[in-house]
N, C-alpha and C positions, 0 to 999 in steps of 0.2 A: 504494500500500500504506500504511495507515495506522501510526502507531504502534507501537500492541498487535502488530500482523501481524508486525512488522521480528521480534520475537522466537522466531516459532515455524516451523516446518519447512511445506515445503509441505502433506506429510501433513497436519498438524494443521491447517491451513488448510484445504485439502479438507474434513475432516471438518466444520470451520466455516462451511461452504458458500461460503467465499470465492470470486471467478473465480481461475482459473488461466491465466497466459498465456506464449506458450513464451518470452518472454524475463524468466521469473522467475528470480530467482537459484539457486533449485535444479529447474531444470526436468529438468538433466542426471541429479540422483537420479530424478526421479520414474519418466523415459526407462529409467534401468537397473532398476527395479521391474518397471516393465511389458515389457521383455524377459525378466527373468528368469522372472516370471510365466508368458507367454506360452510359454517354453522347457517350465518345470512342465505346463504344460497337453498342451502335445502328447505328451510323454513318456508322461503320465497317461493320454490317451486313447488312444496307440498300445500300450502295455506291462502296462496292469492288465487281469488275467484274469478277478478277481471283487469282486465288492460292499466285500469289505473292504478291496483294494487300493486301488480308488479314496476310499474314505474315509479311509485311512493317507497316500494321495497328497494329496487335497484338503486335508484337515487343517494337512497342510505348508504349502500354499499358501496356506491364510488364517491357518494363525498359530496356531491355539488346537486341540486336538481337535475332532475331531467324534462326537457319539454315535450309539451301536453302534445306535441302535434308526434312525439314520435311513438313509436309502436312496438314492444318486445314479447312474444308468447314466451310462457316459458315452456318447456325448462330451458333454463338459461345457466352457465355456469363461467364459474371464474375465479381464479385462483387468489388474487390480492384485490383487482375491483377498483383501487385509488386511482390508477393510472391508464383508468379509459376514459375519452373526452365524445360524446356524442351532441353531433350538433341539434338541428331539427326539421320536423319530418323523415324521420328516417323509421326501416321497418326492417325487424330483425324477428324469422320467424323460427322455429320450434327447433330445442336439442340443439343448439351454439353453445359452443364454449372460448372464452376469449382468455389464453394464459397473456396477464398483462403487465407484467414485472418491467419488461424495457418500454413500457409506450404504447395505448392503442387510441389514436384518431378515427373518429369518423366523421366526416363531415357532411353540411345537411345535404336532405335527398339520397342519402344512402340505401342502395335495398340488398340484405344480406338474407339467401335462400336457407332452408334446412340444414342440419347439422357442418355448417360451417365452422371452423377452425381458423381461429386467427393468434396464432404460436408467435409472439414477441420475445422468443428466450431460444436457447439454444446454450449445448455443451462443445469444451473441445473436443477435437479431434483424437488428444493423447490418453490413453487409459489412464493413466496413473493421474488424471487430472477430469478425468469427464464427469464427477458430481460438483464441481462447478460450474454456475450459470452465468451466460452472456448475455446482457438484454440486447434487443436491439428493436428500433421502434417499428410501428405498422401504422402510416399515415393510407386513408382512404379518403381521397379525394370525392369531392361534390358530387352527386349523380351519377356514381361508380352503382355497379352491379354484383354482387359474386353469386352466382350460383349454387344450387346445394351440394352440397359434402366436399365445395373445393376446402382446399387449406392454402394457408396465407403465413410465411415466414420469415423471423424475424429481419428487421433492415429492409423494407420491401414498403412502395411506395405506389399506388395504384392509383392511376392518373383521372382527371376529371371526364366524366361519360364513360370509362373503359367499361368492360363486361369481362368479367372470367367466369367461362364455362365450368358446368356441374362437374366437380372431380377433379378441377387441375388442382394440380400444385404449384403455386405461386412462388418461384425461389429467385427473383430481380424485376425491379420494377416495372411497370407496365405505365407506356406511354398513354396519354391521353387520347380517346376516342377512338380507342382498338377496341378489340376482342382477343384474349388471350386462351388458350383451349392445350390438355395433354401434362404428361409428367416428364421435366419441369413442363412447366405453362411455355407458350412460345407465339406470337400475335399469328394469327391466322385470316385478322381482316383487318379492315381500315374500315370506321366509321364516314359518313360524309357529314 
């Protein structure tokens, strides 16, 4: 850990995209975020009966409101929850799960399909090192689309009007007013 790091929470380091590794000095906060989160979540998905509940629910869970115009079925799931920003109008529908440790944007007009995955974390490459996490952020631009059961990987930047198709995997960013489709994802059209 350098320096600068010695002064700030692990939070702010996540968000800094620092690695995170379990014998950081606040690992034990981080642990009780993500229980309590995770506590939030089930509650949320077993107990809310309609649309507003779970936005009164999720709200909580990341911290800040959520607006009225946007739209979450649950179940909904997420692992820390502070570090997703949804704008408005946006409609995220059933079985998404958002790991949000390095960063999740969505910006308004967003429509994210079924069991979508958007994975903001990631480990090295080296065994001896792979139970530490990398954040890295997941911005979704204005009137982006993903389809259902694509997933979406950390560092990864989905352009304004793009579309990724049901099932890709999204591993570098997707220029605006494409369509991106396959594993990895790869543009397959040009919007006009």
């Amino acid at each position: 850990m350098n320096d600068l790091d010695k002064e700030k929470s692990i939070f702010e380091r996540m968000q800094a995209g620092r690695p995170i590794r379990k014998d950081d000095r606040d690992y034990d906060a981080f642990q009780k975020a993500v229980s309590a989160t995770i506590q939030r979540c089930v509650e949320m998905n077993a107990t809310a009966t309609d649309v507003d509940q779970v936005r009164n629910r999720l709200s909580a869970i990341i911290g800040r409101p959520i607006d009225e115009s946007t739209t979450v079925f649950p179940p909904f799931y997420t692992n820390l929850g502070r570090f997703i920003t949804l704008g408005k109008n946006i409609f995220i529908n059933h079985a998404c799960s958002f790991l949000d440790m390095g960063g999740i944007t969505l910006e308004d007009d967003v429509q994210i399909g079924p069991r979508v995955n958007l994975t903001s974390e990631n480990h090295p490459l080296d065994p001896n090192d792979r139970k530490t996490v990398i954040p890295g952020p997941i911005i979704i631009k204005r009137n982006a689309w993903i389809g259902a059961g694509a997933t979406v990987l950390p560092g990864v930047t989905i352009g304004e009007n793009a579309i990724v198709a049901a099932g890709a995997v999204v591993s570098r960013d997707v220029p605006p007013n494409t369509v991106v489709a396959g594993i990895p994802a790869k543009v397959v059209r040009t919007l006009s």
